[in-house]
VOPAGU-2260 file (C-alpha; in pm, 1 decimal, decimal comma):
REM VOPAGU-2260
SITE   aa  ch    i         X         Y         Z
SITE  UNK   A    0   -7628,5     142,7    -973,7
SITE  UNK   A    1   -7643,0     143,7   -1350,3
SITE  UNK   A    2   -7245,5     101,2   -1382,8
SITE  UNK   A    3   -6994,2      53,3   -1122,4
SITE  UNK   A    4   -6882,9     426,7   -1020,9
SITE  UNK   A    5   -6512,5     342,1    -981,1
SITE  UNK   A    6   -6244,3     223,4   -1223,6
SITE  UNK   A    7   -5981,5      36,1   -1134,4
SITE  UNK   A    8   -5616,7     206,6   -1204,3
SITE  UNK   A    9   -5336,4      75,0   -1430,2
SITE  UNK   A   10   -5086,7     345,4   -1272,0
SITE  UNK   A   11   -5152,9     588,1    -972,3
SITE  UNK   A   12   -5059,9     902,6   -1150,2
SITE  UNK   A   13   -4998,8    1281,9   -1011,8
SITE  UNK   A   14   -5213,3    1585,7   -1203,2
SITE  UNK   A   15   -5224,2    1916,2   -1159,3
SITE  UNK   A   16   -5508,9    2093,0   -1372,7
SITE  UNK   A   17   -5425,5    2479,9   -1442,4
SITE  UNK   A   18   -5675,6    2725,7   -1479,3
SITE  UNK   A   19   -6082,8    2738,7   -1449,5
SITE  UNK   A   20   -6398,5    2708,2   -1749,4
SITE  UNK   A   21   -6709,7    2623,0   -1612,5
SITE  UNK   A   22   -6623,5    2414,0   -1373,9
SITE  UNK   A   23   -6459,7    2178,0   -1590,2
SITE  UNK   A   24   -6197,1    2134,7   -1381,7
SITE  UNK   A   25   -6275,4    2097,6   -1077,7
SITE  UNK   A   26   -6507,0    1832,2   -1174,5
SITE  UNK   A   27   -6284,8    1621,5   -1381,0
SITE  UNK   A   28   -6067,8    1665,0   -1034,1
SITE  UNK   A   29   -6311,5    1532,2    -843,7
SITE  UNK   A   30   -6393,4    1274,4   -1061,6
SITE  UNK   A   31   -5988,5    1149,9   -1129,7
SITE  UNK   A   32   -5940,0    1167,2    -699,1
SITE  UNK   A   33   -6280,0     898,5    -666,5
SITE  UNK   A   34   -6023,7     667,2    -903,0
SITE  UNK   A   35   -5760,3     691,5    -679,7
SITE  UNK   A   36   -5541,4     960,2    -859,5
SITE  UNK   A   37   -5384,2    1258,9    -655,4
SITE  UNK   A   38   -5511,3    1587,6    -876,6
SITE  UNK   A   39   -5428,8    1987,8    -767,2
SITE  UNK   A   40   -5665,8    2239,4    -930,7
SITE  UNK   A   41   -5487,8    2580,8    -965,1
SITE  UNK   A   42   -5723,2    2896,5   -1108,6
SITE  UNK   A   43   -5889,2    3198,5   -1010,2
SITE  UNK   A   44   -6200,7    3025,4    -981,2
SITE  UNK   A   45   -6309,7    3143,2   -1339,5
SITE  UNK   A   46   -6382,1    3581,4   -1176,9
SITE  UNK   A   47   -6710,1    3612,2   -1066,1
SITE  UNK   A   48   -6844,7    3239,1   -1081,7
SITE  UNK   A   49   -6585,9    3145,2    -807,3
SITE  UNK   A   50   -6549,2    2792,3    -818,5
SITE  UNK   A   51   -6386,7    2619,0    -625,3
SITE  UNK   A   52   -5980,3    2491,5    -620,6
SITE  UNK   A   53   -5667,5    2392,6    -404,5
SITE  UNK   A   54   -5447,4    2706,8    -475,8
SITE  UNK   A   55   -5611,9    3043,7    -559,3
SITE  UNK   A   56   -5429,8    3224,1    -840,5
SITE  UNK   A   57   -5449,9    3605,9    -772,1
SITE  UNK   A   58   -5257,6    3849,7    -978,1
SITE  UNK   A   59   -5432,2    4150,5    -972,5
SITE  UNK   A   60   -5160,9    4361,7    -822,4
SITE  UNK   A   61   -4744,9    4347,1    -919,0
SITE  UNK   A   62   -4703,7    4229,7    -550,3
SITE  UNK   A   63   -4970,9    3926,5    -562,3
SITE  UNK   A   64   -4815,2    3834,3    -921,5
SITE  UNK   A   65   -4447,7    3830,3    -772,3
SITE  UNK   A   66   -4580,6    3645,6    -519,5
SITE  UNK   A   67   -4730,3    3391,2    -755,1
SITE  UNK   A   68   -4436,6    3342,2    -927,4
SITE  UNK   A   69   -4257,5    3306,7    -610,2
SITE  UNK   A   70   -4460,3    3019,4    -559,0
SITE  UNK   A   71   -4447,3    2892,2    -885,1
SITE  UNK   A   72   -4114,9    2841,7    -864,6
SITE  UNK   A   73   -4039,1    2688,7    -508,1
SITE  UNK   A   74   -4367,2    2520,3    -476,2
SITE  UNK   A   75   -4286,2    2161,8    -514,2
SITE  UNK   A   76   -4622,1    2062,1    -606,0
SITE  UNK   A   77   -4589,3    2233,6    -954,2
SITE  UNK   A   78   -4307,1    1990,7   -1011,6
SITE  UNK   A   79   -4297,5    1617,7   -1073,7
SITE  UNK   A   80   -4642,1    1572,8   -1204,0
SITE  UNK   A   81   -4715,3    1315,0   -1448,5
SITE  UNK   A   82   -4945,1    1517,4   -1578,8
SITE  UNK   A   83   -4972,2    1892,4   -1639,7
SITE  UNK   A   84   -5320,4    2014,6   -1803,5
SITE  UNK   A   85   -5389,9    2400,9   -1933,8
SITE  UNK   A   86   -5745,9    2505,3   -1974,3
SITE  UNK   A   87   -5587,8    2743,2   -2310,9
SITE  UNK   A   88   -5347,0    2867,7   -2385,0
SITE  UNK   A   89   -5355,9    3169,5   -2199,6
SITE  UNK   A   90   -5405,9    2964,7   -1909,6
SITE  UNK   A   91   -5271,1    3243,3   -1613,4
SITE  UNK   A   92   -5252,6    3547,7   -1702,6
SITE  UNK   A   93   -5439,9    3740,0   -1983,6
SITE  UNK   A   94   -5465,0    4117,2   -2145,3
SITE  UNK   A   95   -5085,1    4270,6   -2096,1
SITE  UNK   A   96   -4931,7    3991,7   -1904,7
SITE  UNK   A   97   -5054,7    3729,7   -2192,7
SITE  UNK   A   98   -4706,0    3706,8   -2298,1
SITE  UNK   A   99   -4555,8    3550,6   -1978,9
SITE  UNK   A  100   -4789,6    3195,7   -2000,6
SITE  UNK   A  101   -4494,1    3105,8   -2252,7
SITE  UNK   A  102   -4228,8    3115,6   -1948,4
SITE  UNK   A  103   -4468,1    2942,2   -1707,8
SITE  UNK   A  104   -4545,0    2680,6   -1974,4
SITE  UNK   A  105   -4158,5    2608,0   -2044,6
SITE  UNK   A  106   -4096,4    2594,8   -1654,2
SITE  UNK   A  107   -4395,2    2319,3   -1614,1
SITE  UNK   A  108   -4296,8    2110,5   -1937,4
SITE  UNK   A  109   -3881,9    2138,2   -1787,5
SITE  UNK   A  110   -4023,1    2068,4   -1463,6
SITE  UNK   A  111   -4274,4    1781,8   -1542,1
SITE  UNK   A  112   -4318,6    1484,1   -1747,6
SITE  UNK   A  113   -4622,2    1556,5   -1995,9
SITE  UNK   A  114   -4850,3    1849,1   -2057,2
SITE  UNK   A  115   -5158,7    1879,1   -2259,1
SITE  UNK   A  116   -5343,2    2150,0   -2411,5
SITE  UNK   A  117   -5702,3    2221,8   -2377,6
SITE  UNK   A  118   -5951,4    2317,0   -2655,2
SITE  UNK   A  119   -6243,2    2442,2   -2435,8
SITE  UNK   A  120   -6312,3    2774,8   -2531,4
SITE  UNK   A  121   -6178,5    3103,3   -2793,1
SITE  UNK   A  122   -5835,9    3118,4   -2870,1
SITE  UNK   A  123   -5636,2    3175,9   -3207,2
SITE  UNK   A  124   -5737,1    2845,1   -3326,7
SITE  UNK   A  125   -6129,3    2904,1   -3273,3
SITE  UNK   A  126   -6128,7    3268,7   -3441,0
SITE  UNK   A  127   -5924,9    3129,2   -3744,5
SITE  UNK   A  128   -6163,1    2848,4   -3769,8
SITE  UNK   A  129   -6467,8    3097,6   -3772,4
SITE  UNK   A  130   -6300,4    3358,3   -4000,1
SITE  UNK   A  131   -6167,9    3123,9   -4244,5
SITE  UNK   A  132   -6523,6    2900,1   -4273,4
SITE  UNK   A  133   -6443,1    2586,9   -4115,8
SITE  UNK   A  134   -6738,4    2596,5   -3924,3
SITE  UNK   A  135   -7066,9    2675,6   -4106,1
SITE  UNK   A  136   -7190,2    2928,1   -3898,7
SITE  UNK   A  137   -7040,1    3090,3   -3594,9
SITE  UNK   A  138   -7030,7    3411,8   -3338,5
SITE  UNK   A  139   -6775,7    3545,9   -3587,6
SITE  UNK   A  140   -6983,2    3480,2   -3921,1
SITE  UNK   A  141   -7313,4    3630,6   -3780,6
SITE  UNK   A  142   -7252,3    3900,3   -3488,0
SITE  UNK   A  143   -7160,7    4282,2   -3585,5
SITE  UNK   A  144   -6794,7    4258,2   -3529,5
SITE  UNK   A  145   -6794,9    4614,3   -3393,4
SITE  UNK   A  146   -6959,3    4479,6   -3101,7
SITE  UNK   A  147   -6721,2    4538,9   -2826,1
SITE  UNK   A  148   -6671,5    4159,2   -2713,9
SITE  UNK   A  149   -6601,7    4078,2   -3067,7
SITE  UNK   A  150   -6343,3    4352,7   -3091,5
SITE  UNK   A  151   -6167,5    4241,5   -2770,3
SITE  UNK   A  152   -6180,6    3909,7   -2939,2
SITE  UNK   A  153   -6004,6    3976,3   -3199,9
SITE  UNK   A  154   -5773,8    4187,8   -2994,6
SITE  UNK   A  155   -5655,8    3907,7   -2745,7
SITE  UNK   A  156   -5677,8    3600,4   -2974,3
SITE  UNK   A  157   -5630,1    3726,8   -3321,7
SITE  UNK   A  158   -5284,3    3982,4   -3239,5
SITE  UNK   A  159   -4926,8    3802,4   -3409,1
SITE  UNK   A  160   -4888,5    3746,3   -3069,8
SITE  UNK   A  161   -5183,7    3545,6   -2959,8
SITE  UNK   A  162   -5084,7    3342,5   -3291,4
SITE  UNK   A  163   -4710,2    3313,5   -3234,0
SITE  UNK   A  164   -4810,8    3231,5   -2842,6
SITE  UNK   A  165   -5091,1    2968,7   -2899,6
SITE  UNK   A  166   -4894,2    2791,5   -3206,3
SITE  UNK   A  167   -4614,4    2714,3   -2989,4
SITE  UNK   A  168   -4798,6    2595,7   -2667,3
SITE  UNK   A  169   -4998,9    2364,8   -2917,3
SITE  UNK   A  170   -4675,3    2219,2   -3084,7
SITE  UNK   A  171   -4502,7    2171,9   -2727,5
SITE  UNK   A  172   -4756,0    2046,7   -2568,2
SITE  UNK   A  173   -4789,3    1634,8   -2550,2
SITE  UNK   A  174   -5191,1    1614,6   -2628,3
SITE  UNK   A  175   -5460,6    1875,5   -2724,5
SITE  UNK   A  176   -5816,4    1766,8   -2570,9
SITE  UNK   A  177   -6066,1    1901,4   -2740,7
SITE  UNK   A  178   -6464,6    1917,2   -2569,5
SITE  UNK   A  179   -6705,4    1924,3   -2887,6
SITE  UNK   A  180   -6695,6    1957,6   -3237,3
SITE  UNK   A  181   -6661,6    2347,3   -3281,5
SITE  UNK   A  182   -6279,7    2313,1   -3101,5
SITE  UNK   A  183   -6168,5    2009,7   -3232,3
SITE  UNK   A  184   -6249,9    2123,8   -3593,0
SITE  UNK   A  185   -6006,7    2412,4   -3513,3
SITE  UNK   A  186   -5706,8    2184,4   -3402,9
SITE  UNK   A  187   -5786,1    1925,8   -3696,6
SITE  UNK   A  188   -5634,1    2067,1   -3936,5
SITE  UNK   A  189   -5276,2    2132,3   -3768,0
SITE  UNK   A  190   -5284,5    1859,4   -3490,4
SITE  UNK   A  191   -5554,0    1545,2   -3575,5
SITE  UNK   A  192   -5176,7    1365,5   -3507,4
SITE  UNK   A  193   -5228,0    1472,2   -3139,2
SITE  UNK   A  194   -5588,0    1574,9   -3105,3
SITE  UNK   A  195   -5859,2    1353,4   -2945,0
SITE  UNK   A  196   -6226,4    1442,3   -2814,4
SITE  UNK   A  197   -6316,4    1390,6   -2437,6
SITE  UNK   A  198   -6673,5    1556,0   -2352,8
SITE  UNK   A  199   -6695,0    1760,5   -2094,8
SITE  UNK   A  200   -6794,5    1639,3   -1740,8
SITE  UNK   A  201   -7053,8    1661,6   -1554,7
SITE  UNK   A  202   -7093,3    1533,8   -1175,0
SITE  UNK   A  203   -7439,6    1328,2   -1181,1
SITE  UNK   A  204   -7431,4    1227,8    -819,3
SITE  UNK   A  205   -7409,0    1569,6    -716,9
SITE  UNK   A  206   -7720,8    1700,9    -969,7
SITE  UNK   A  207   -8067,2    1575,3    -904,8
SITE  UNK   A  208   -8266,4    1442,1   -1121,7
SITE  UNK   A  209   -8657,6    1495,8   -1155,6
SITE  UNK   A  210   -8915,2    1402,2   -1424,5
SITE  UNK   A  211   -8985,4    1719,6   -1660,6
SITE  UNK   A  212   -9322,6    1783,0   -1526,6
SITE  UNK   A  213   -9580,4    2090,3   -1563,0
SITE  UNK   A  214   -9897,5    2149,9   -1546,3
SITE  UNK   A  215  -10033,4    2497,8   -1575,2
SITE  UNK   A  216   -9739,4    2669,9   -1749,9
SITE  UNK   A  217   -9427,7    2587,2   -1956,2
SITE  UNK   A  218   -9124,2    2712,0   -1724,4
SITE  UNK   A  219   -8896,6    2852,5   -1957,9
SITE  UNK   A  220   -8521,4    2959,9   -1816,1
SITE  UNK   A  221   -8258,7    3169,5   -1981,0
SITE  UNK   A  222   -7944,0    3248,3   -1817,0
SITE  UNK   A  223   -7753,6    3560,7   -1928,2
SITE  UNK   A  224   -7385,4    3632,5   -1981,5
SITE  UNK   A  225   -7447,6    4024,3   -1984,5
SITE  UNK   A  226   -7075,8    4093,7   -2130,5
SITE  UNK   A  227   -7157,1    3802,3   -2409,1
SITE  UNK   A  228   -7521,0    3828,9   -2530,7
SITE  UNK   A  229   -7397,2    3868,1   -2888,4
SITE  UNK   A  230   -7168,0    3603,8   -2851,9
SITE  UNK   A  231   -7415,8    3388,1   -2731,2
SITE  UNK   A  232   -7699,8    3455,3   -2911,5
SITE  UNK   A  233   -7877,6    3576,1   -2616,3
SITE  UNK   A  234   -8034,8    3851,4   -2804,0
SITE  UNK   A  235   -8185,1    3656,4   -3072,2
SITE  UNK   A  236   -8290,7    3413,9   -2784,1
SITE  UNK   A  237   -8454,7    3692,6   -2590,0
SITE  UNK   A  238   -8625,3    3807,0   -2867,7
SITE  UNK   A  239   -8749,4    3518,0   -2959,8
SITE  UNK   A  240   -8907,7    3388,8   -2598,4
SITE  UNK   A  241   -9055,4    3711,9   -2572,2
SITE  UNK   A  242   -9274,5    3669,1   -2902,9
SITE  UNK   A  243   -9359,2    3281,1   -2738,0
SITE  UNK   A  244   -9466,2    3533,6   -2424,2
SITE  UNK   A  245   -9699,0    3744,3   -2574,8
SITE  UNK   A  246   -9871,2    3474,2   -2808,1
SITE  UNK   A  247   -9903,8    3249,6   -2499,0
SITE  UNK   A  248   -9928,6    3474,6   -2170,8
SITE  UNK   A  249  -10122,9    3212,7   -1958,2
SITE  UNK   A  250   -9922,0    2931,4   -2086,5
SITE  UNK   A  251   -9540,0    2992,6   -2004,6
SITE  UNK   A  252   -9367,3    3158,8   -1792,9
SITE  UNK   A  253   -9038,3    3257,0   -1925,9
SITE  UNK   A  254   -8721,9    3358,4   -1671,6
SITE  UNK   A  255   -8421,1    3522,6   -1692,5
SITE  UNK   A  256   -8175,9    3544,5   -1488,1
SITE  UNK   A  257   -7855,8    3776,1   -1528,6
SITE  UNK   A  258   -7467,2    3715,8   -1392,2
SITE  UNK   A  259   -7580,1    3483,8   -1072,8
SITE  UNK   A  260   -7309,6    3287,5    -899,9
SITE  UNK   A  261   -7319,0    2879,9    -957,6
SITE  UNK   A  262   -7484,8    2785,0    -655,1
SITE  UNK   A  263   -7790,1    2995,9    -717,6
SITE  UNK   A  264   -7778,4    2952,5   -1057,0
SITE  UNK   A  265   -7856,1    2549,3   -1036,4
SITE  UNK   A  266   -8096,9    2629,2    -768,6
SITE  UNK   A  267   -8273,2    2850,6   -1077,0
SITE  UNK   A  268   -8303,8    2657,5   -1334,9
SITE  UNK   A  269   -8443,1    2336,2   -1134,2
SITE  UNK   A  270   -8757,7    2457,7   -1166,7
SITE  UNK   A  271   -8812,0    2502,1   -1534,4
SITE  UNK   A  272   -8915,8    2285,4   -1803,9
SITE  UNK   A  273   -8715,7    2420,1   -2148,7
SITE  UNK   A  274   -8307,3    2540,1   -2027,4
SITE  UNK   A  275   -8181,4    2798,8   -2338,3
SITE  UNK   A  276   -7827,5    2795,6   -2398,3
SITE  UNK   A  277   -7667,8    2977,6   -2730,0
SITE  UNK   A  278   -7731,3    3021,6   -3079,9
SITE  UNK   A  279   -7408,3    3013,0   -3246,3
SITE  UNK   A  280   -7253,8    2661,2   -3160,2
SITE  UNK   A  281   -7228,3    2264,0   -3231,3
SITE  UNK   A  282   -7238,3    2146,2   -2918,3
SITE  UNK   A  283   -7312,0    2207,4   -2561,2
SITE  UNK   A  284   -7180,0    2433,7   -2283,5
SITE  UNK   A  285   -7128,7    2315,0   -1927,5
SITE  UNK   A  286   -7402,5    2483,8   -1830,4
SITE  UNK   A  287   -7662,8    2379,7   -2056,0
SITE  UNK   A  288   -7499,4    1997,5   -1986,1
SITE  UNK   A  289   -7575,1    2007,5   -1623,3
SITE  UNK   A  290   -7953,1    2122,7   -1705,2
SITE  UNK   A  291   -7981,1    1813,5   -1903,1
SITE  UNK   A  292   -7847,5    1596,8   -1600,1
SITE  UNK   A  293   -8159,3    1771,7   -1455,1
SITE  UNK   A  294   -8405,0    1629,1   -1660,9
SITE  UNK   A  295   -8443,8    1946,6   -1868,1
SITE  UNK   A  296   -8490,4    2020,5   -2235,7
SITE  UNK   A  297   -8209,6    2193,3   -2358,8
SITE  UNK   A  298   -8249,7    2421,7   -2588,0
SITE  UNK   A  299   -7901,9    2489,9   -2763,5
SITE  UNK   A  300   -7605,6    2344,3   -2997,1
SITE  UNK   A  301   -7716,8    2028,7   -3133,5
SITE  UNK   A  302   -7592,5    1950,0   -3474,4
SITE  UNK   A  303   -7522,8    1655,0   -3626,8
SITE  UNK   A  304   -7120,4    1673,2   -3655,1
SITE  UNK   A  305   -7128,7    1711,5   -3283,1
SITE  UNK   A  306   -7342,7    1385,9   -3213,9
SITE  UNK   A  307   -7106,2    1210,4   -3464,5
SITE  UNK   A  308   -6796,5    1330,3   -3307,3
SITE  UNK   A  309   -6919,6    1151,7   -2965,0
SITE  UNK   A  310   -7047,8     868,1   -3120,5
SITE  UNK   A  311   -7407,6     905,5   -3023,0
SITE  UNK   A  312   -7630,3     744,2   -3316,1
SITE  UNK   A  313   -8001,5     684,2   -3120,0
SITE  UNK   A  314   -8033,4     957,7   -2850,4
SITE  UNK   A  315   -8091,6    1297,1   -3021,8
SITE  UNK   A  316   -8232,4    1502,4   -2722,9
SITE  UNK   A  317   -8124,3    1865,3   -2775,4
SITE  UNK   A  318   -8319,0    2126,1   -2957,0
SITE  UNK   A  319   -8086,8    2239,9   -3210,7
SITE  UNK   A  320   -8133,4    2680,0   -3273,9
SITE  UNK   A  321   -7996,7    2858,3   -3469,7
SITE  UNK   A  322   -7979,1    3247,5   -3467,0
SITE  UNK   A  323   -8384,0    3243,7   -3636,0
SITE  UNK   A  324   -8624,7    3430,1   -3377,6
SITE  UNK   A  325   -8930,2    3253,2   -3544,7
SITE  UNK   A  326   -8727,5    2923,2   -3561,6
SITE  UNK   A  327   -8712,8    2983,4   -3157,8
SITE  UNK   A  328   -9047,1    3079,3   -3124,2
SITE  UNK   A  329   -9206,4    2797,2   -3312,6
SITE  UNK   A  330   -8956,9    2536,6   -3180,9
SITE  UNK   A  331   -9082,6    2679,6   -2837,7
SITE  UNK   A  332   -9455,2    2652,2   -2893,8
SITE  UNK   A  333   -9439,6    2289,3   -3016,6
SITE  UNK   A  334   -9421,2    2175,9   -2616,1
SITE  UNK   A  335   -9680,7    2393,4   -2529,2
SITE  UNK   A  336   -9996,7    2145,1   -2382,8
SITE  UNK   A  337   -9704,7    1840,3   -2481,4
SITE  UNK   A  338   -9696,8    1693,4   -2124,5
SITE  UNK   A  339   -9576,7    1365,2   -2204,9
SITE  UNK   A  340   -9296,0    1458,7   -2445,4
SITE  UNK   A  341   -9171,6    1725,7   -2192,8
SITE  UNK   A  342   -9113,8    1411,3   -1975,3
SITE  UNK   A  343   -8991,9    1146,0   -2234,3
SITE  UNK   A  344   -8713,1    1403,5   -2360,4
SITE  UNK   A  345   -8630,1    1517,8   -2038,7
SITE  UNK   A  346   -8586,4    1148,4   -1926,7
SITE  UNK   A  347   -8355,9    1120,1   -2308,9
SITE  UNK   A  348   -8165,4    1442,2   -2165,1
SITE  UNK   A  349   -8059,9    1287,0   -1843,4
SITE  UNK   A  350   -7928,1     978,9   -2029,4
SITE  UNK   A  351   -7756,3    1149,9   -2252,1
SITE  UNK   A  352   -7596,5    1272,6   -1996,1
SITE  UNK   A  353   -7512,4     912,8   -1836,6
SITE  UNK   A  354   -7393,8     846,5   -2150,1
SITE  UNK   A  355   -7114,0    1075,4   -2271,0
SITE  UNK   A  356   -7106,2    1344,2   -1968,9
SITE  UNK   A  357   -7076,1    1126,7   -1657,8
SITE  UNK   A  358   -6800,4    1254,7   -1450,8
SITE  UNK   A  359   -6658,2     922,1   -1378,4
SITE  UNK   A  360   -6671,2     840,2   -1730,8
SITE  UNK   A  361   -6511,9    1104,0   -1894,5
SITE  UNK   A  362   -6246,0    1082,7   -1609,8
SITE  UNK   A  363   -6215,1     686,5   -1695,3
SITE  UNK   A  364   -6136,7     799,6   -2136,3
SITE  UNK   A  365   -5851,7    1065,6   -1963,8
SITE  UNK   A  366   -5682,6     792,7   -1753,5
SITE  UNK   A  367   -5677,8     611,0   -2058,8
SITE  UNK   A  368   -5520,0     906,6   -2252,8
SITE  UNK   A  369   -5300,3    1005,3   -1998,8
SITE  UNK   A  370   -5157,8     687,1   -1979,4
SITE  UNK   A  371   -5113,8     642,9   -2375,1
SITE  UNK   A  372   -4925,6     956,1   -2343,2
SITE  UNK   A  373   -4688,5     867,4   -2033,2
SITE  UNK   A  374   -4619,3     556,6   -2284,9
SITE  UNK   A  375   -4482,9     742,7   -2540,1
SITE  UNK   A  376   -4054,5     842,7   -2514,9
């Protein structure tokens, strides 16, 4: 084994993480239980992508959501924790009911001893940030904001009352954890006194790695977010591949895939060579993360602030786009017939990886928060 898997513990401690991105929590779960930690995951599996978790949150009915907060409220095991974590700060219910995470977030900080605020995804913070040019480029800056996802983003995250609601969960809460550069440039500003950076985690034991190899076509693999291909970049992506398509017809083979649960999803994407992500960010998504476990070339958010931020100064393996179709294109065509490279950065990929993603790693740097924060009075 390159490093021993397990960590010993300073302090058993008691977590329950609240709400679903990605996967993120579920894996940090899993990761925090191997150390000897007793962790509840409570979410709604993230909709359609269904992951998996100890309680099922289901409010899609007043009867189910009177139900919930039934539970909420004489369930013991949403008392007591050492540790309460939100994925955002809408982290139960959203559109119309938005309002009511304030009341479940003062029951869980009355009811246990420290909470902390995640910065994984859009909220106030985010769309400020983009609006207000804190980030150099962003969905914000360069999509038509009368696309419909950008209007329902402003709409849920940019009202007084996404503001009023995500400004005080972010002062209340005891820590903000941030997962790359584009969020934690957000907080910075208001909270650097209670901010810190913990990459994302990714489960290597569980993802298999294989050399990048091809040898009659480049396997190219794009997975689509149909509600978020502006957001994304997906349409400048798209656009892009299929110019690389009809220069190069007998050399790649380009795939895209649209809305598939996680399971099949993984079971896509192992057989390709280049793994597209987005256009329009710093850093990299779960997704694109676990592709890169893989031994694949991802082809996403790779900027220099975000490789600073982590404190990776050797190991530069992601293909930094932008939202350029002939940047794409030609960034594309330089593996074309580049056998060896394809491997050597796909073996830099997966050790990037090792290095800032591993599950039991990243679980390792929140013990240590956690228990920083359980110090303080």
């Amino acid at each position: 084994m390159y490093y021993l898997k397990i960590f010993y513990l300073k302090n058993k401690m008691r977590i329950l993480l609240l709400g679903e991105y990605s996967n993120v929590h579920w894996t940090l779960a899993e990761a925090l239980k191997k150390s000897g930690h007793e962790v509840m995951v409570v979410s709604d599996g993230d909709g359609w992508k269904n992951y998996k978790r100890h309680i099922n949150i289901s409010y899609d009915s007043k009867f189910k959501f009177l139900l919930f907060l039934l539970r909420l409220l004489s369930d013991k095991r949403f008392r007591n924790n050492d540790i309460v974590q939100i994925i955002s700060y809408r982290f139960l219910f959203k559109n119309k009911l938005g309002y009511l995470n304030k009341f479940v977030f003062d029951f869980l900080k009355k009811h246990n001893k420290k909470i902390v605020l995640c910065a994984f995804g859009d909220d106030y913070f985010y769309v400020d940030a983009c609006l207000n040019k804190k980030l150099a480029y962003s969905p914000i800056s360069e999509v038509d904001n009368k696309i419909d996802y950008i209007q329902e983003i402003f709409q849920v995250h940019y009202s007084r009352t996404a503001k009023n609601l995500n400004e005080y969960i972010a002062k209340q809460s005891d820590g903000i954890v941030s997962c790359m550069y584009d969020y934690y440039i957000s907080y910075k500003e208001k909270f650097e006194y209670k901010l810190i950076n913990i990459p994302l985690p990714i489960d290597t034991e569980k993802i298999k790695y294989n050399d990048n190899i091809y040898k009659d076509k480049l396997n190219i693999f794009l997975g689509v977010q149909k509600a978020r291909i502006e957001w994304k970049g997906t349409d400048i992506i798209i656009d892009g591949l299929n110019i690389v398509k009809e220069k190069h017809k007998n050399l790649v083979d380009v795939n895209i895939v649209e809305n598939v649960p996680y399971s099949e999803y993984v079971n896509l994407f192992s057989q390709s060579n280049l793994f597209f992500d987005q256009t329009h960010s710093y850093g990299q998504g779960m997704n694109g993360l676990m592709a890169m476990a893989a031994g694949k070339i991802l082809f996403g958010g790779g900027e220099y602030e975000h490789y600073k931020l982590i404190g990776e100064t050797e190991n530069f393996p992601i293909v930094n786009i932008r939202s350029d179709i002939a940047d794409i294109g030609n960034k594309t065509e330089y593996f074309i017939g580049k056998y060896n490279e394809v491997l050597e950065q796909g073996r830099k990929s997966h050790q990037y990886i090792l290095d800032h993603h591993d599950s039991i790693k990243v679980a390792k740097k929140y013990t240590e928060y956690y228990e920083k924060l359980m110090k303080k009075c």
